[in-house]
C-alpha positions as CSV (number, residue, x, y, z in Angstrom):
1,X,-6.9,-7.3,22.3
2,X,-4.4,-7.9,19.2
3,X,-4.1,-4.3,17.8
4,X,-4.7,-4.9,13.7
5,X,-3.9,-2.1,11.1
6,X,-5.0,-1.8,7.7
7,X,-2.8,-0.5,4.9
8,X,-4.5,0.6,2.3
9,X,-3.7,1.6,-1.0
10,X,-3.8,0.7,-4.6
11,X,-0.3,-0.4,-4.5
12,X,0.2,-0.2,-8.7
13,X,3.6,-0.7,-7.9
14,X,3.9,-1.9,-4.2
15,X,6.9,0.5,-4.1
16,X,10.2,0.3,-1.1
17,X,7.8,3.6,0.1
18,X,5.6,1.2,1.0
19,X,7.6,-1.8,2.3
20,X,9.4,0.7,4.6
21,X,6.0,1.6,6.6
22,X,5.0,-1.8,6.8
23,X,7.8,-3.2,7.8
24,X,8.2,-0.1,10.6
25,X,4.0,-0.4,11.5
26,X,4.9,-4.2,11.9
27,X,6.7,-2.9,15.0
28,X,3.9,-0.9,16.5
29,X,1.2,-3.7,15.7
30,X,0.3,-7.2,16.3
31,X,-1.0,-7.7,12.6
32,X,-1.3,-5.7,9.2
33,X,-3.5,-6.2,6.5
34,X,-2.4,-4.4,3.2
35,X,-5.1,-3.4,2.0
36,X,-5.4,-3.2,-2.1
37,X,-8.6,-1.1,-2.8
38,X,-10.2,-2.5,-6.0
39,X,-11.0,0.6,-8.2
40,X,-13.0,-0.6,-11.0
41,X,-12.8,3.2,-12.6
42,X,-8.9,3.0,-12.2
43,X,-6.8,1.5,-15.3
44,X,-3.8,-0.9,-13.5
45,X,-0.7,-1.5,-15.1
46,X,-1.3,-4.9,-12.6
47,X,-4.1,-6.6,-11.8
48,X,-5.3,-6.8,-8.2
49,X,-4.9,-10.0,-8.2
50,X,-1.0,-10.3,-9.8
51,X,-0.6,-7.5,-7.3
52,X,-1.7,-9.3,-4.5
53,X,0.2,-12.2,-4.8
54,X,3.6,-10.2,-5.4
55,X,3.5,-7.8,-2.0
56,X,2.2,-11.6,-0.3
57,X,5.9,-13.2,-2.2
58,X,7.2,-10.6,-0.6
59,X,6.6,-11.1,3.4
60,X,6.2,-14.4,3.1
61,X,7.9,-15.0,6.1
62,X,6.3,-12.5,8.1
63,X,2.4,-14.5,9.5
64,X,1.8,-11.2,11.0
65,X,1.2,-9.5,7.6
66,X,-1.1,-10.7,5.3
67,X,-2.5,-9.0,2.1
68,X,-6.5,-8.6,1.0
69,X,-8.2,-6.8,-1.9
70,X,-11.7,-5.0,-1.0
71,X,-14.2,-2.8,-2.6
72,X,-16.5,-0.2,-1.1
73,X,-14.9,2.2,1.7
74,X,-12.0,1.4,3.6
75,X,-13.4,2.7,7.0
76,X,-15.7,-0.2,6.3
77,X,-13.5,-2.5,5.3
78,X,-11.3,-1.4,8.2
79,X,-14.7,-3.1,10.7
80,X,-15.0,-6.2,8.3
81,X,-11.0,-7.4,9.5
82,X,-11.8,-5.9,12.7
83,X,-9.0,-3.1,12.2
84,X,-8.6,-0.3,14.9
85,X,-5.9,1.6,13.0
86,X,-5.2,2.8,9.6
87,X,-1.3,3.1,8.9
88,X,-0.4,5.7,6.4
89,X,2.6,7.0,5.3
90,X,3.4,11.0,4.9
91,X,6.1,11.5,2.3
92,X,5.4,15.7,2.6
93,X,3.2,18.3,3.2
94,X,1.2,17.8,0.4
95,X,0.9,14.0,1.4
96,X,-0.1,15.3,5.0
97,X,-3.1,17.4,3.5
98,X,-4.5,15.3,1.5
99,X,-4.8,12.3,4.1
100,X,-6.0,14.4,6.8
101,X,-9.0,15.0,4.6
102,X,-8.9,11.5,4.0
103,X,-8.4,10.4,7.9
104,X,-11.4,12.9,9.1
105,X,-13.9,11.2,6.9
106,X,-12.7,7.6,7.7
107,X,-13.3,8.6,10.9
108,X,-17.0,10.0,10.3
109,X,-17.9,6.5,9.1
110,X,-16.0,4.3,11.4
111,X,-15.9,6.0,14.7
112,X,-13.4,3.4,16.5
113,X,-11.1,4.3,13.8
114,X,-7.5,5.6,14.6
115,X,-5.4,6.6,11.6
116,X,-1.8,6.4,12.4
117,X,0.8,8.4,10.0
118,X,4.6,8.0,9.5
119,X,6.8,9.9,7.9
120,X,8.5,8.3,4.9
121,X,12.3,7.4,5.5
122,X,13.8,10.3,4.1
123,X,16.0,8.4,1.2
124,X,12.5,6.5,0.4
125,X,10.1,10.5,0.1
126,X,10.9,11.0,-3.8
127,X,9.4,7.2,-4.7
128,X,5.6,7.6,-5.6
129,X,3.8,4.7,-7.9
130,X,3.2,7.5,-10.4
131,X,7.3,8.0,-10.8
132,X,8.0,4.2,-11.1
133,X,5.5,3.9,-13.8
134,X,6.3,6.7,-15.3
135,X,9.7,5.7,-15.5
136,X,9.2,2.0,-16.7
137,X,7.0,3.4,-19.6
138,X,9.7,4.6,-21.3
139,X,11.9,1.7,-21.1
140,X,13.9,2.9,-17.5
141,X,15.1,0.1,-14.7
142,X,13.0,0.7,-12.2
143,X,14.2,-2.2,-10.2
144,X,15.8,0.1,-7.1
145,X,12.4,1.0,-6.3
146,X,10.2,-1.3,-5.4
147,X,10.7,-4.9,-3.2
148,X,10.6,-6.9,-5.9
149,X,12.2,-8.1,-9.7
150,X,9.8,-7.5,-12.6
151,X,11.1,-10.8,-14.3
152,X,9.7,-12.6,-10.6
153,X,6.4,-11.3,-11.9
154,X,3.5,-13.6,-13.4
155,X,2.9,-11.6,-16.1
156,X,5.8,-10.0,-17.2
157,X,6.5,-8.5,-20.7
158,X,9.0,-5.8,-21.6
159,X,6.5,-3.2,-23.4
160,X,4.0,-3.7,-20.3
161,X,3.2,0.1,-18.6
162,X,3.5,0.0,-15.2
C-alpha cells in the first residue's frame, strides 16, 4: 500500500519552512499532497488558486508531490485522497501545543489518521507566513524566504500585501 501524506496548510506564502518538510516527508512517503485549506473567512494576500499553481512551479519535477485546495475538515479531506498521514512541521513549543490539539481531533474524525511531526531545520524555525508578510508590507525583500521570486508570480505588483 503506497503510504500518502497530506500537508496541509494555508500556505499565504508557501514559505522555505515549508519546502524543507516537504522535501524531508518526501523521504518518509511514497506521495504528498499539499494541502491548501480554502478559508473563505480568511483575507489572502494570494489567491488559492495563484497559490496553488506557484508551490506546483515549484516541484515540478518531483510526480510524487502534487498540490490540491479543499474545503471542509482536513481529516476529511485526508479520506477523500486516501491519505494515512498528516505531515506537520514543529518550529517550537508553542507550534507543538497547538497541533497536538489539532492532531487529537483529526484523529477523532478520521480514526486511520496518523499525524506525523518534524522539527523545523533549525536555520528555517524563525520563518512563519505571518513574518514574510509582515515584512513585505512595508516594502522589505522577502525573497530569502520562501522557494520562489515574487516577479515569477502571476499577479505580481509592488504595493501588493503579502
Amino acid at each position: 500500500m503506497k503510504r500518502i501524506a497530506i500537508f496541509p496548510g494555508s500556505f499565504d506564502p508557501f514559505t522555505n519552512g515549508h519546502l524543507d518538510v516537504v522535501q524531508r516527508g518526501a523521504a518518509l512517503f511514497d506521495e504528498i499532497v499539499i494541502a491548501i485549506g480554502n478559508n473563505s473567512n480568511k483575507k489572502r494576500a494570494w489567491e488559492v488558486e495563484e497559490m496553488e499553481g506557484i508551490i506546483a512551479g515549484v516541484f515540478k519535477d518531483q510526480p510524487n508531490i502534487s498540490v490540491q485546495s479543499y474545503k471542509g475538515l482536513t481529516a476529511d479531506f485526508a479520506r477523500q485522497v486516501g491519505a494515512q498521514f498528516l505531515l506537520r512541521g514543529l518550529r517550537n513549543t508553542t507550534d507543538f501545543e497547538y497541533e497536538n490539539t489539532i492532531a487529537q481531533a483529526n484523529r477523532h474524525v478520521n480514526k486511520d489518521l496518523e499525524t506525523v511531526f518534524l522539527i523545523t531545520s533549525p536555520h528555517l524555525a524563525a520563518i512563519s507566513s505571518t513574518i514574510i508578510r509582515e515584512i513585505h508590507s512595508y516594502g522589505g525583500n522577502v525573497d530569502d524566504f520562501i522557494p520562489f521570486r515574487l516577479s515569477e508570480t502571476s499577479n505580481n505588483n509592488s504595493s501588493r500585501t503579502l
